[in-house]
KEVEX-659270 format. One record per residue: residue number from 1; residue in one letter; z negated, x negated, y negated of N, C-alpha, C in turn. Coordinates in pm, 1 decimal. Each point is the difference from the previous one (the first is absolute). Layout:
BEGIN
[atom NUM, "A", [Z, X, Y], [Z, X, Y], [Z, X, Y]]
...
This chain:
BEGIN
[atom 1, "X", [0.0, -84.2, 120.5], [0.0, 84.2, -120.5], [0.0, -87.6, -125.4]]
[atom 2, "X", [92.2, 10.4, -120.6], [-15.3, -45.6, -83.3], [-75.1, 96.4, -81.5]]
[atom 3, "X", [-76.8, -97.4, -115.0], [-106.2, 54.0, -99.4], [108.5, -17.1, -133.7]]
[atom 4, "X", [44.8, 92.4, -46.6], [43.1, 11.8, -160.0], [-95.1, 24.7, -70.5]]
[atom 5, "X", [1.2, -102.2, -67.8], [-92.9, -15.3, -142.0], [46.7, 42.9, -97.1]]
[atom 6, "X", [-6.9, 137.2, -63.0], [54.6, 3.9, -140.5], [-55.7, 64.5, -176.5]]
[atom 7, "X", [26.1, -21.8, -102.8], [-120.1, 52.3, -97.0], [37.0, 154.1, -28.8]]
[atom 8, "X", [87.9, 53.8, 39.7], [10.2, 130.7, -38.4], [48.9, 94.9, 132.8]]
[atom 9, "X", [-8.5, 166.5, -6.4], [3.4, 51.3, 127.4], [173.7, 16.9, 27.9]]
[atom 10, "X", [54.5, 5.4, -138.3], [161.8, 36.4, -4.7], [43.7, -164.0, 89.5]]
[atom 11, "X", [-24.0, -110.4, -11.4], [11.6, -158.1, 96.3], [-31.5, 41.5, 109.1]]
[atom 12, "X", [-105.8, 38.7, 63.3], [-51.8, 51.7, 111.2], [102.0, 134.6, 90.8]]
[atom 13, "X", [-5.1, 92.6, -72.6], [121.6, 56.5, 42.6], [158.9, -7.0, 62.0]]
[atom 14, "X", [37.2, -124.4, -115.8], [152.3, -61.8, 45.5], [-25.4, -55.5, 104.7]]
[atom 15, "X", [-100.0, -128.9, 17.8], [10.6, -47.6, 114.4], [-91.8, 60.7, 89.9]]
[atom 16, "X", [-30.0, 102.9, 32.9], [-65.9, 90.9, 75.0], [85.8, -18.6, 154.5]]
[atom 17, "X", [0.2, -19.0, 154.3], [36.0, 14.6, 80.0], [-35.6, 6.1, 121.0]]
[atom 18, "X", [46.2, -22.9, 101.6], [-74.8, 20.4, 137.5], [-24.9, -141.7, -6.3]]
[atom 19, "X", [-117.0, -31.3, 64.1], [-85.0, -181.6, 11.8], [-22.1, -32.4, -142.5]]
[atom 20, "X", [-66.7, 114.3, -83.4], [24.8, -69.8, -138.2], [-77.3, 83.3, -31.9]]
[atom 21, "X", [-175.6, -113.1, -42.8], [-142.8, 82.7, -65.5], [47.7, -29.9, -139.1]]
[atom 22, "X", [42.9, 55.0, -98.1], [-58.7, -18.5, -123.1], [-114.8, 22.6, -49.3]]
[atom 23, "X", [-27.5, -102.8, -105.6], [-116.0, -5.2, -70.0], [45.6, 28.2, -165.5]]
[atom 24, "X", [-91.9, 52.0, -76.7], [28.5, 2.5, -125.0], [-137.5, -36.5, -71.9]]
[atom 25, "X", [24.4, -106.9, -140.4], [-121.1, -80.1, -2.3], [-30.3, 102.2, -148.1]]
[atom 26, "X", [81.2, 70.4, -64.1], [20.3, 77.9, -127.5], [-121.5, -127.2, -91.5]]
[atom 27, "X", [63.1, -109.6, -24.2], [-74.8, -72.1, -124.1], [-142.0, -33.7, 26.7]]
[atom 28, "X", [-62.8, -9.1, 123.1], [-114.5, -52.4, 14.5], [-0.1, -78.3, 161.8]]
[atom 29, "X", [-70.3, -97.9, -39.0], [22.0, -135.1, 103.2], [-57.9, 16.8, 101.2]]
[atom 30, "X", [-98.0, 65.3, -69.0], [-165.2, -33.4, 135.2], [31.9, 124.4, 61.4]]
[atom 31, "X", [80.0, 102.7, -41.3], [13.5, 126.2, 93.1], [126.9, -24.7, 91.5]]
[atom 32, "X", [79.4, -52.5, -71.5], [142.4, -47.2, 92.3], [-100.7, -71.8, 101.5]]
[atom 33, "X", [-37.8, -102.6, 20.8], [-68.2, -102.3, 53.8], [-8.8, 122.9, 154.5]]
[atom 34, "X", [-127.4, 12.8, -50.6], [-78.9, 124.0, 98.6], [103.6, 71.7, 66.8]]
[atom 35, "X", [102.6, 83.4, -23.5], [135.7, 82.2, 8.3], [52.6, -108.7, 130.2]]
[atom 36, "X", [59.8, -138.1, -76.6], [59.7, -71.1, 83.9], [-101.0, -65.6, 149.5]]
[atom 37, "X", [-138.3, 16.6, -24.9], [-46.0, 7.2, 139.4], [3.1, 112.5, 94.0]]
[atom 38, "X", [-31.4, 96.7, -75.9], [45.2, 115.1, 77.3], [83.3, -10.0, 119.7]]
[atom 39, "X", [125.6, 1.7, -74.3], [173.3, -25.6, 27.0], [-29.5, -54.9, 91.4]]
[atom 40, "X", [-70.0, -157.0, 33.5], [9.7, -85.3, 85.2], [-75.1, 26.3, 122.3]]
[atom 41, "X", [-92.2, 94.2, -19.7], [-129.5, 54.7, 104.6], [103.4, 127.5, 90.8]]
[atom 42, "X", [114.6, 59.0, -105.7], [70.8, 96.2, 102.7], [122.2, -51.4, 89.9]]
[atom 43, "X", [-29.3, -165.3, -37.7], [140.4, -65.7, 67.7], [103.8, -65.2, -6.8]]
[atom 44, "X", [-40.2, 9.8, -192.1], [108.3, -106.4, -76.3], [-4.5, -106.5, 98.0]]
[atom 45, "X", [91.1, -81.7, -36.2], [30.1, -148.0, 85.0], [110.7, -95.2, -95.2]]
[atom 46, "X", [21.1, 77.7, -154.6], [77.1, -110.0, -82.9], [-20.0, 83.6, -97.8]]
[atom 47, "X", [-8.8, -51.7, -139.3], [12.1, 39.5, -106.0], [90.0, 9.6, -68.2]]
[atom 48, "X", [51.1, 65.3, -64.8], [123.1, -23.9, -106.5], [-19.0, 73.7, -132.0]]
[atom 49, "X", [-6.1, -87.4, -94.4], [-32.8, 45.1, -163.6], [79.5, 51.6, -55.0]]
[atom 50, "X", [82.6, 119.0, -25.8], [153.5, 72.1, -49.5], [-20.6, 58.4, -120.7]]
[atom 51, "X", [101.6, -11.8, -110.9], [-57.8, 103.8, -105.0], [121.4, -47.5, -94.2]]
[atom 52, "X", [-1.9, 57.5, -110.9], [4.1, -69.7, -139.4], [-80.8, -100.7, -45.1]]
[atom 53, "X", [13.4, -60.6, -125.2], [-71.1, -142.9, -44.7], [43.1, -26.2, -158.2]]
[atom 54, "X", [-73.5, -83.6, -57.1], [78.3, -16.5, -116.5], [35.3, -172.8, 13.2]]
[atom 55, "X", [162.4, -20.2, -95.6], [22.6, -138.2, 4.3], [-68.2, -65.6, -109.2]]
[atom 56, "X", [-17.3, -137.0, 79.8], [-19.8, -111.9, -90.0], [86.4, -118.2, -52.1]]
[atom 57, "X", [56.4, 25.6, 103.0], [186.2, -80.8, -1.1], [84.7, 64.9, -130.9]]
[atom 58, "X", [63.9, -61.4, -92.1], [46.1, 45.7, -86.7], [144.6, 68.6, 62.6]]
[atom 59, "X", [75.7, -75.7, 77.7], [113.1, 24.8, 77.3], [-24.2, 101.1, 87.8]]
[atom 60, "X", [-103.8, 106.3, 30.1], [-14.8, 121.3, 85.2], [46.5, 96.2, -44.4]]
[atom 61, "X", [91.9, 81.5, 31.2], [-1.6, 129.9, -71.1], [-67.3, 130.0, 52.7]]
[atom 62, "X", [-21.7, 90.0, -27.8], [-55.6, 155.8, 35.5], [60.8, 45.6, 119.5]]
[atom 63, "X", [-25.5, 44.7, 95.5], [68.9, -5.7, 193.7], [40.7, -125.5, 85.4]]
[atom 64, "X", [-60.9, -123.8, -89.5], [65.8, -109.9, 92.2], [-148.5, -18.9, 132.5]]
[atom 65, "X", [56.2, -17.0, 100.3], [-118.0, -57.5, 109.0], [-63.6, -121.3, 17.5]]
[atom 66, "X", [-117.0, -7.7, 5.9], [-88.4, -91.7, 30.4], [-65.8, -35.4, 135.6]]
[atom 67, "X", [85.6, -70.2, 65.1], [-100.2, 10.3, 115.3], [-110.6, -217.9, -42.8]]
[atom 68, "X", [-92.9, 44.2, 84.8], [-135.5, -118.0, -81.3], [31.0, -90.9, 121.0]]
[atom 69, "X", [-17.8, -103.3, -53.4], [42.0, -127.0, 77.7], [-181.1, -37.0, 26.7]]
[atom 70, "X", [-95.8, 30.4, -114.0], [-149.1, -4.6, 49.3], [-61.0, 113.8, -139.8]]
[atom 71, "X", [-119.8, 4.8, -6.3], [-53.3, 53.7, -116.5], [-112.8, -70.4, -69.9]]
[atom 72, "X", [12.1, -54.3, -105.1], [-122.6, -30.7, -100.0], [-68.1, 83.6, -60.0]]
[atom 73, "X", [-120.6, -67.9, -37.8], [-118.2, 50.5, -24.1], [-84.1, -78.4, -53.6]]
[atom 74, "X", [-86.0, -26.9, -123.6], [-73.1, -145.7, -75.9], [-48.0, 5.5, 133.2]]
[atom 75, "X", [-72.0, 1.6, 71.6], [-68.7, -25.3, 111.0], [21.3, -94.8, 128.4]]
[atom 76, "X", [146.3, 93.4, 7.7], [57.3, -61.5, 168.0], [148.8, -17.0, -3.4]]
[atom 77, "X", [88.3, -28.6, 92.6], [123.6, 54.0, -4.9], [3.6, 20.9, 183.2]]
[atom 78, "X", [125.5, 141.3, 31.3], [-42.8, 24.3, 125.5], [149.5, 9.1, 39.4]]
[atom 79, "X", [57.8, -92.7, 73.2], [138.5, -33.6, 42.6], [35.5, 156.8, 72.2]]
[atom 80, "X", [132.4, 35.6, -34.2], [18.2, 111.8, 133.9], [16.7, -15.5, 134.6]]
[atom 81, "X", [61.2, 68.0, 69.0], [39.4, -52.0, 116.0], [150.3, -33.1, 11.9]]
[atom 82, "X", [15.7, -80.4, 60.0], [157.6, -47.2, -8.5], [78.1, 47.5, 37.1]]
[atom 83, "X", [-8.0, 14.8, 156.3], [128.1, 41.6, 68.4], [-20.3, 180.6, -79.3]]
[atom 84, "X", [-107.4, 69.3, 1.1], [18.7, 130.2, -61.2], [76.5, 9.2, -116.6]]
[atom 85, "X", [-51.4, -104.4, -91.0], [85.5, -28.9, -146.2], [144.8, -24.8, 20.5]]
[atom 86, "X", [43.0, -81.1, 95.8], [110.3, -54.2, 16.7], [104.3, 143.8, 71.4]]
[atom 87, "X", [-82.6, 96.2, 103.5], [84.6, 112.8, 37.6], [7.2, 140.9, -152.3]]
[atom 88, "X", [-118.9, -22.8, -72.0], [36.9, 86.4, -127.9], [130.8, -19.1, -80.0]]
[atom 89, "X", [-2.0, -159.0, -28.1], [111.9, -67.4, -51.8], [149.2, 6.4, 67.8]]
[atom 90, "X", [-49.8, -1.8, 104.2], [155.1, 46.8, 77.3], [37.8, 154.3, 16.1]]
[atom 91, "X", [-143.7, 70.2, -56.4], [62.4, 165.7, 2.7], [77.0, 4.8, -138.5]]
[atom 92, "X", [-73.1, -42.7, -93.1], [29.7, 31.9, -139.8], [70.3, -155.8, -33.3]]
[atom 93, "X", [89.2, -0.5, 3.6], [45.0, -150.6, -33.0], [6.4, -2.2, -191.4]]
[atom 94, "X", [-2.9, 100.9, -67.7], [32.3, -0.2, -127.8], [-123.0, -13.8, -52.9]]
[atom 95, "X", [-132.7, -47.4, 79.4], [-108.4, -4.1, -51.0], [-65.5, -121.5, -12.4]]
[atom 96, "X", [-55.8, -14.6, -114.7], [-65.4, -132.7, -80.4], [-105.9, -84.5, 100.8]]
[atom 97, "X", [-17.8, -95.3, 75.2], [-97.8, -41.9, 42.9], [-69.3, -69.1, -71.0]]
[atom 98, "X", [-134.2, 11.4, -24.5], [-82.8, -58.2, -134.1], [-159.7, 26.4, 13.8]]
[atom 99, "X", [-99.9, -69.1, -26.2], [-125.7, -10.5, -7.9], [8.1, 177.2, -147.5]]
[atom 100, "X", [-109.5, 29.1, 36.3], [-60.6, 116.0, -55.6], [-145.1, -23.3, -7.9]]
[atom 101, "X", [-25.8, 45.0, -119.9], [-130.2, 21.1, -76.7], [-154.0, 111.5, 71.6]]
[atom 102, "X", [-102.1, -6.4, 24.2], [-39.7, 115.3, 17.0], [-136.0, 1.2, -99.0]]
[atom 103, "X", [-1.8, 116.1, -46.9], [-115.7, 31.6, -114.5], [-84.1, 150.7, 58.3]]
[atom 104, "X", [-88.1, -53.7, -66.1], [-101.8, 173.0, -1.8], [15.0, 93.5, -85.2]]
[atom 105, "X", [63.1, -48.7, -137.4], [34.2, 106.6, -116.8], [134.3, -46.9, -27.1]]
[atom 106, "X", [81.7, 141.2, -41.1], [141.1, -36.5, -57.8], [43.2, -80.8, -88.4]]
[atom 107, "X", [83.5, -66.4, 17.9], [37.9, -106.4, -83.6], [137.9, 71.0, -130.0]]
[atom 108, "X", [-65.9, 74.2, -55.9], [110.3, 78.4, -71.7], [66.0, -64.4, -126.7]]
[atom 109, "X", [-34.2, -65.5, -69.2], [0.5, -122.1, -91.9], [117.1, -92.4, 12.0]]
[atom 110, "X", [75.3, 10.4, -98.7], [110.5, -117.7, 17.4], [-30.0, -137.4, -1.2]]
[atom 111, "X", [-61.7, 35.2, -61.9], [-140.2, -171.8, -59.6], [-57.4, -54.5, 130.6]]
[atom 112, "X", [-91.1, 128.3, 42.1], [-97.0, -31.4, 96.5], [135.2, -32.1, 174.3]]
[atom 113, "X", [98.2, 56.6, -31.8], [46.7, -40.9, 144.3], [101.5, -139.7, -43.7]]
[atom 114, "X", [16.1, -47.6, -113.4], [57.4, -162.5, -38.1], [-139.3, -66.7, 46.3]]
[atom 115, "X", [-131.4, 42.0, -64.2], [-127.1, -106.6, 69.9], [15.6, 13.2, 104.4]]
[atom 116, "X", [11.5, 92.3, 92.4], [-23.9, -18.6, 167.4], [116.5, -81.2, 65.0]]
[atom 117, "X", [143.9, 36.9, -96.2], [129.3, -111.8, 83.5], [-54.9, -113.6, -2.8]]
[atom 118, "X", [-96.0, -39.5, -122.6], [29.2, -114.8, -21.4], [-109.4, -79.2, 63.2]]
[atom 119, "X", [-119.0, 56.1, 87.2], [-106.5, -50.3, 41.5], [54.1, 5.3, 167.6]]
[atom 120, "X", [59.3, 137.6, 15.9], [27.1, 32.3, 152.7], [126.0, -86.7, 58.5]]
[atom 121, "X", [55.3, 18.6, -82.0], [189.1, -27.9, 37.6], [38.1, 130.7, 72.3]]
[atom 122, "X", [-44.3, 88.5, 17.5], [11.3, 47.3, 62.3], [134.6, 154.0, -74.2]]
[atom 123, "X", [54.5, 73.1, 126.9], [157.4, 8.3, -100.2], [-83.0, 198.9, -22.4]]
[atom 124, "X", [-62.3, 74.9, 80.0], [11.3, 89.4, 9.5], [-232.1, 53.6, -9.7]]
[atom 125, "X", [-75.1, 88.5, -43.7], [-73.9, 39.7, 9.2], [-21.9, 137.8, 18.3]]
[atom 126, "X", [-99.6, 7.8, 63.9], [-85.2, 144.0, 30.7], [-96.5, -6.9, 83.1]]
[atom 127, "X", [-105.7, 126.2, 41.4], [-139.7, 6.1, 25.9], [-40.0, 45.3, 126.9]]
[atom 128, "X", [77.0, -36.9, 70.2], [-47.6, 22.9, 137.8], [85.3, -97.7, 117.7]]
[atom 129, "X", [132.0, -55.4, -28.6], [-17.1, -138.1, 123.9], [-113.0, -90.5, 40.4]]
[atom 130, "X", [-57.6, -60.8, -137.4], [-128.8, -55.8, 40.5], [-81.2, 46.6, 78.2]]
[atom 131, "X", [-35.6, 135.6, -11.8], [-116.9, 59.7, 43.8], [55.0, -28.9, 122.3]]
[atom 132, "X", [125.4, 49.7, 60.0], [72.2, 25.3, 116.0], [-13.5, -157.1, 101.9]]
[atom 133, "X", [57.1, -75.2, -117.1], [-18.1, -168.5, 51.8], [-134.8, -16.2, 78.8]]
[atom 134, "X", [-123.6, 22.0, -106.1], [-123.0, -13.8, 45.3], [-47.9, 28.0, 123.2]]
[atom 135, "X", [70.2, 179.0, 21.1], [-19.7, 32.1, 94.6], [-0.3, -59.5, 117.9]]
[atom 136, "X", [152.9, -22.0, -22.1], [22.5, -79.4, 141.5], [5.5, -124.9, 50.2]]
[atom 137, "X", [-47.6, -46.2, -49.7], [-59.6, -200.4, -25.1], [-95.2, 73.6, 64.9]]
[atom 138, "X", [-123.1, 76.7, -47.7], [-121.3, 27.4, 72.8], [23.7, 22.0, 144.1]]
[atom 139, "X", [75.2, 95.6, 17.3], [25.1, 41.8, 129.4], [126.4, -39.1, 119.9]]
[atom 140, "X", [14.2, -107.3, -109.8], [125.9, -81.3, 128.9], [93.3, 65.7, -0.9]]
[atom 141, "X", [70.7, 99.9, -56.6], [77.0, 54.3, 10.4], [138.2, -28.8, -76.5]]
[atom 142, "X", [140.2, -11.1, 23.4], [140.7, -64.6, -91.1], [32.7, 109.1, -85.4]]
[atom 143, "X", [9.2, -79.8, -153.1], [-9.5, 90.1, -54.1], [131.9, -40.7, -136.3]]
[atom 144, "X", [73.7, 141.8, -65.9], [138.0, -41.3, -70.9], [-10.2, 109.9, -142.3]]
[atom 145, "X", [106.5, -48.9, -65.0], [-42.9, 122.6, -144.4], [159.0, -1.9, -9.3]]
[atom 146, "X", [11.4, 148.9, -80.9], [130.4, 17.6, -3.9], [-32.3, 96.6, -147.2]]
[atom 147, "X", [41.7, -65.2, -130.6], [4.9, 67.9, -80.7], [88.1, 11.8, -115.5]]
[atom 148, "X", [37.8, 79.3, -29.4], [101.8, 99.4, -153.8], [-36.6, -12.5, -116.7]]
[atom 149, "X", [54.5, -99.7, -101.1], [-40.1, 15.6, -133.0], [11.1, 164.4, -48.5]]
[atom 150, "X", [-71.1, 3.6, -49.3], [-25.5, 128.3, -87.1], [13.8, -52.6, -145.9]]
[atom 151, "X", [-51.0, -56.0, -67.5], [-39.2, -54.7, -142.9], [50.1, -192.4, 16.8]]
[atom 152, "X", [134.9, -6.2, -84.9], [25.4, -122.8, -69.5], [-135.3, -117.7, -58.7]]
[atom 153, "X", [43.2, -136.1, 15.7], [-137.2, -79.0, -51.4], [-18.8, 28.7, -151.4]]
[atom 154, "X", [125.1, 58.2, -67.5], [-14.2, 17.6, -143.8], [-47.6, 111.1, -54.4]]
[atom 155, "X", [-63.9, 89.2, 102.1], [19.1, 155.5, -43.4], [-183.7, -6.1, 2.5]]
[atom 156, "X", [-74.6, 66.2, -79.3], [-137.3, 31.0, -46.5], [-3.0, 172.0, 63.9]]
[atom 157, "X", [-73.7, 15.6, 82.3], [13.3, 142.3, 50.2], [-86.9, 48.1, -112.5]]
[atom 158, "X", [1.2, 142.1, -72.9], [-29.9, 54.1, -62.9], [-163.9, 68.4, 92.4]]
[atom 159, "X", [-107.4, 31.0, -92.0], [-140.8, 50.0, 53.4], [-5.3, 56.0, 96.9]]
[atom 160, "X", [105.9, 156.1, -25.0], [1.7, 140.9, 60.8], [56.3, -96.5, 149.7]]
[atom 161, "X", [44.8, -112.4, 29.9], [59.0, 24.9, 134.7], [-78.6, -152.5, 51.0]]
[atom 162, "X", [-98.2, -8.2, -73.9], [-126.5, -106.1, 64.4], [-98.7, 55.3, 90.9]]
[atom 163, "X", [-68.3, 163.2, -98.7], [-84.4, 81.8, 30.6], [111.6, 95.3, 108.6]]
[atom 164, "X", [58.7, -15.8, 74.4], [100.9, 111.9, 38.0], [-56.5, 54.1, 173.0]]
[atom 165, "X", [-25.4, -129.8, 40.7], [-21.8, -24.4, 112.9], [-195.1, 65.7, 73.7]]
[atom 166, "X", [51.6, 94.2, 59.7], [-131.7, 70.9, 95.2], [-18.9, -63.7, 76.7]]
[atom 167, "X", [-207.6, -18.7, 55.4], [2.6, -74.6, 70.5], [55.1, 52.5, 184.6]]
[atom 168, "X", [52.6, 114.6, -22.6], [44.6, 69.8, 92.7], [179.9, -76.2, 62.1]]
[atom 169, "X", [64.5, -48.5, -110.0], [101.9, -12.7, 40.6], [124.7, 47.9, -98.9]]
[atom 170, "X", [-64.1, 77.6, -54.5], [98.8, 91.9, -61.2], [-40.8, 11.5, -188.2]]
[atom 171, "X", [71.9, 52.6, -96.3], [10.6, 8.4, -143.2], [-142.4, 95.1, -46.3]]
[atom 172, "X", [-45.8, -43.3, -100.8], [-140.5, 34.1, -19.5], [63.0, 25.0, -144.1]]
[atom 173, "X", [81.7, 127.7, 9.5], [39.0, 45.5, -100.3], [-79.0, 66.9, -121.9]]
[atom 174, "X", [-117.2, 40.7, 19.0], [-120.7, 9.1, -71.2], [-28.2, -119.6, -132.9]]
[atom 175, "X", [22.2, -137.5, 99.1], [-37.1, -106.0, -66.3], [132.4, -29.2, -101.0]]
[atom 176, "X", [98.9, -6.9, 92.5], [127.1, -28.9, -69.4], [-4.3, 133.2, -119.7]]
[atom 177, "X", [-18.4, 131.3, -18.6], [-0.4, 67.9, -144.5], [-76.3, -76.7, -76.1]]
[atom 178, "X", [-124.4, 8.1, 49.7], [-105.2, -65.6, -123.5], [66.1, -80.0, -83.1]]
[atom 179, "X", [24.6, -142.1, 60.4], [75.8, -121.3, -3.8], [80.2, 50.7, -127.4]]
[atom 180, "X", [97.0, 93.4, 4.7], [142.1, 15.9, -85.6], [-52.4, 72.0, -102.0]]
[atom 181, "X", [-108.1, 64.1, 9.4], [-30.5, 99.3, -106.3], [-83.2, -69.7, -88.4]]
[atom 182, "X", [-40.8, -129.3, 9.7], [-100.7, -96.4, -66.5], [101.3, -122.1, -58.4]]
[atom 183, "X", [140.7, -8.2, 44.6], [85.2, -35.8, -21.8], [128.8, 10.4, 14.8]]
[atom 184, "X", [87.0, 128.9, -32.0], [115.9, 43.4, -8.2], [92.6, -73.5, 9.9]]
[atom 185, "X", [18.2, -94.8, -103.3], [114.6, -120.1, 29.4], [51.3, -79.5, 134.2]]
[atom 186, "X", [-76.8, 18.6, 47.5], [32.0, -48.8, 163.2], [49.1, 84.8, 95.6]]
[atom 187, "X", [33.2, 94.9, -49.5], [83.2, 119.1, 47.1], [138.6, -70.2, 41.6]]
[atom 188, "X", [72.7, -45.9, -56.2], [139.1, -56.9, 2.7], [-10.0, -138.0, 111.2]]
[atom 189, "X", [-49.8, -86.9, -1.2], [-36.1, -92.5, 92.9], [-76.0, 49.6, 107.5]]
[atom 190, "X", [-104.0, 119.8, -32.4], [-18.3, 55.9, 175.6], [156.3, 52.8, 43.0]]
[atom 191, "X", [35.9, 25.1, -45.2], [153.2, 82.8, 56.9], [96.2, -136.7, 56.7]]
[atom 192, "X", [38.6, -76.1, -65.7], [48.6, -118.2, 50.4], [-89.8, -50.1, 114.0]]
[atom 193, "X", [-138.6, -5.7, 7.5], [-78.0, -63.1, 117.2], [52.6, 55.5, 119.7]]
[atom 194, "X", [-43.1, 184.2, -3.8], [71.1, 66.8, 84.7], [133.1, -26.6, 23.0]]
[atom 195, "X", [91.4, 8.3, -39.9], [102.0, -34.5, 37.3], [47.8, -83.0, 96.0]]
[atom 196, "X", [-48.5, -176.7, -38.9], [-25.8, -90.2, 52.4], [-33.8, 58.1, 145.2]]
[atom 197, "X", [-137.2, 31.8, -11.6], [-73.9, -6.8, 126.1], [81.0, 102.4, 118.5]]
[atom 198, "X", [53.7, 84.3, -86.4], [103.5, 78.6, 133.8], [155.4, -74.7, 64.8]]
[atom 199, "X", [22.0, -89.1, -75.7], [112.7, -114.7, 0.1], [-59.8, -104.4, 124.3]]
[atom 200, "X", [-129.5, -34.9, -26.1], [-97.7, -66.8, 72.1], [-13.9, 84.3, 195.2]]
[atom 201, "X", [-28.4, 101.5, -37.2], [-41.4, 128.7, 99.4], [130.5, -18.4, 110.0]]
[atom 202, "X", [110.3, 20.4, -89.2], [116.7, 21.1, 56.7], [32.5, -157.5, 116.8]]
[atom 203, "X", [-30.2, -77.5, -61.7], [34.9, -108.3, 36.1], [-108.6, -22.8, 133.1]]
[atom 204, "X", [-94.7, 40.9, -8.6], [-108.1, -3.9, 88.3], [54.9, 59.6, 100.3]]
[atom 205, "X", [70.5, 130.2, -15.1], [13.9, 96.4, 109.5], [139.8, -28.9, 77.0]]
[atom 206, "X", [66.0, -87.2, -69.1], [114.9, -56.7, 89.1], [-60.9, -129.7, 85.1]]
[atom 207, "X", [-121.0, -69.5, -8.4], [-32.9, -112.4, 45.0], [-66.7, 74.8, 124.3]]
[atom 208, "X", [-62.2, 97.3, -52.3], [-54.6, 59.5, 160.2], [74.0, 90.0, 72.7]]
[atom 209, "X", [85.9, -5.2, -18.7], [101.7, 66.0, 107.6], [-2.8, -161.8, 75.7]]
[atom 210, "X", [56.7, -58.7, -102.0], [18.4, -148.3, 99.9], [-100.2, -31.7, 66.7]]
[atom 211, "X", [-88.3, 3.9, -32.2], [-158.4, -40.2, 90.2], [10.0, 50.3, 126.0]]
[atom 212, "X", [10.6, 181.7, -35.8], [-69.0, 80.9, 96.5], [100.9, -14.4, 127.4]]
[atom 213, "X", [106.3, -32.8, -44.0], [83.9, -91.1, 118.6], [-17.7, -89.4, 91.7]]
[atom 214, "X", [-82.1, -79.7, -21.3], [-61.6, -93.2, 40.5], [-118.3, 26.2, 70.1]]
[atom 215, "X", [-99.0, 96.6, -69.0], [-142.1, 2.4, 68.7], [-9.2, 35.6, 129.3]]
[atom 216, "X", [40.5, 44.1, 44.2], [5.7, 31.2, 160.0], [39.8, -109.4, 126.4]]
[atom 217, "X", [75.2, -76.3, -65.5], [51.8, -169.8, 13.0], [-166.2, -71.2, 6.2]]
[atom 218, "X", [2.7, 31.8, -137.5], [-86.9, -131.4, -1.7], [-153.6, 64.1, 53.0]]
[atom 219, "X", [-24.7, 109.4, -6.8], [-165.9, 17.9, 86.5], [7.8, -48.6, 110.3]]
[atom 220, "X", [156.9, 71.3, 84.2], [-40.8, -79.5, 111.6], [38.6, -159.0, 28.4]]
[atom 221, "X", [23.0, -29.7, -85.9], [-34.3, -170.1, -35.9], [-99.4, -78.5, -45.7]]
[atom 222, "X", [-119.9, 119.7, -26.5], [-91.1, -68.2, -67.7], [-94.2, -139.2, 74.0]]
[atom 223, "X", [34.1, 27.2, 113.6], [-49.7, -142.6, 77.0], [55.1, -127.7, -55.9]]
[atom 224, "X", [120.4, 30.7, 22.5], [95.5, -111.9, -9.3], [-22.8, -61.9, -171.2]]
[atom 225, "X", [0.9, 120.2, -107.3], [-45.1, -72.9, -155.7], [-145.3, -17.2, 29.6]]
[atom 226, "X", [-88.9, 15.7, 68.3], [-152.3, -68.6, -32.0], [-7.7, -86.6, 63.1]]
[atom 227, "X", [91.9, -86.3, 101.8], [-7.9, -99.1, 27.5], [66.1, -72.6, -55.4]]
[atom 228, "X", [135.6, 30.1, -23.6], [62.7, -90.1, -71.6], [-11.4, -116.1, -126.7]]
């Protein structure tokens, strides 16, 4: 069984399949954490971190793929697994192989994601491979990330779509009014965010067709990638 790790329930959904626990961490670490043991107590046996992300690479654009060659963290850095990385790369050949960032809070900031290129090297960020990494370093388990720019390294996400995110998975549209009604002007750049992020979505949902091709392959291969 693979464990999908992802921060929202609409990620969870696409790659939703048979041999396939998703997890959804909706913006908090220590609950993803917990979630992703779960997963592993019903049978997971590999992890995989899937989602959207934002770039740090100036050369990324909005739907391009990321699959993580390892993930940083000030802390640690946690290599993926290879031959898994290396069969992602051969599903999606149009996809970036590259070290990725992992944080606990969004890196929404054009500023703040030039400091992280420039400390991480790292080409792509978001908030739950790490956790995912962690996971499975703890538990021995091979583990890969496969993620979708959503947001350019130049682009500053506007408030309303910082606060957007439930810790459920899903739009905490409550929060997101407040947000716009305390600041209107961000009306026009939430609309472009959206946009983006369904450009992002789209791109996601053609990668898991490609996946879900595969998963049935590879569970019952999973011997063969944990030894390998």
């Amino acid at each position: 069984m693979i464990v999908a790790v992802t921060g929202m329930a609409r990620e969870a959904r696409l790659i939703s399949h048979r041999g396939v626990i998703p997890v959804v961490g909706g913006g908090d670490a220590e609950l993803l954490e917990k979630r992703i043991d779960a997963a592993i107590a019903r049978g997971g046996r590999r992890i995989l971190s899937v989602g959207i992300c934002g770039a740090l690479c100036p050369i990324l654009r909005v739907g391009d793929v990321v699959i993580a060659s390892e993930i940083i963290t000030p802390d640690a850095v946690y290599p993926t697994h290879v031959p898994w990385t290396r069969e992602l790369a051969a599903r999606l050949p149009e996809a970036l192989i590259a070290p990725i960032a992992g944080v606990d809070l969004a890196s929404a900031d054009r500023d703040g994601k030039a400091e992280l290129r420039a400390s991480s090297k790292a080409s792509a960020v978001d908030m739950e491979s790490h956790v995912a990494a962690r996971a499975a370093t703890t538990h021995g388990l091979p583990f890969a990330a496969l993620r979708i720019v959503s947001d350019g390294a130049h682009r500053s996400l506007p408030h309303a779509a910082q606060v957007a995110l439930h810790p459920s998975g899903g739009v905490d549209m409550p929060a997101v009014l407040r947000s716009v009604l305390r600041a209107p002007l961000q009306i026009l750049p939430l609309i472009r965010t959206a946009w983006e992020a369904e450009i992002a979505f789209a791109a996601l949902l053609r990668c898991c067709g490609v996946l879900h091709a595969g998963f049935a392959r590879a569970n019952l291969g999973e011997l063969v990638l944990d030894v390998a």
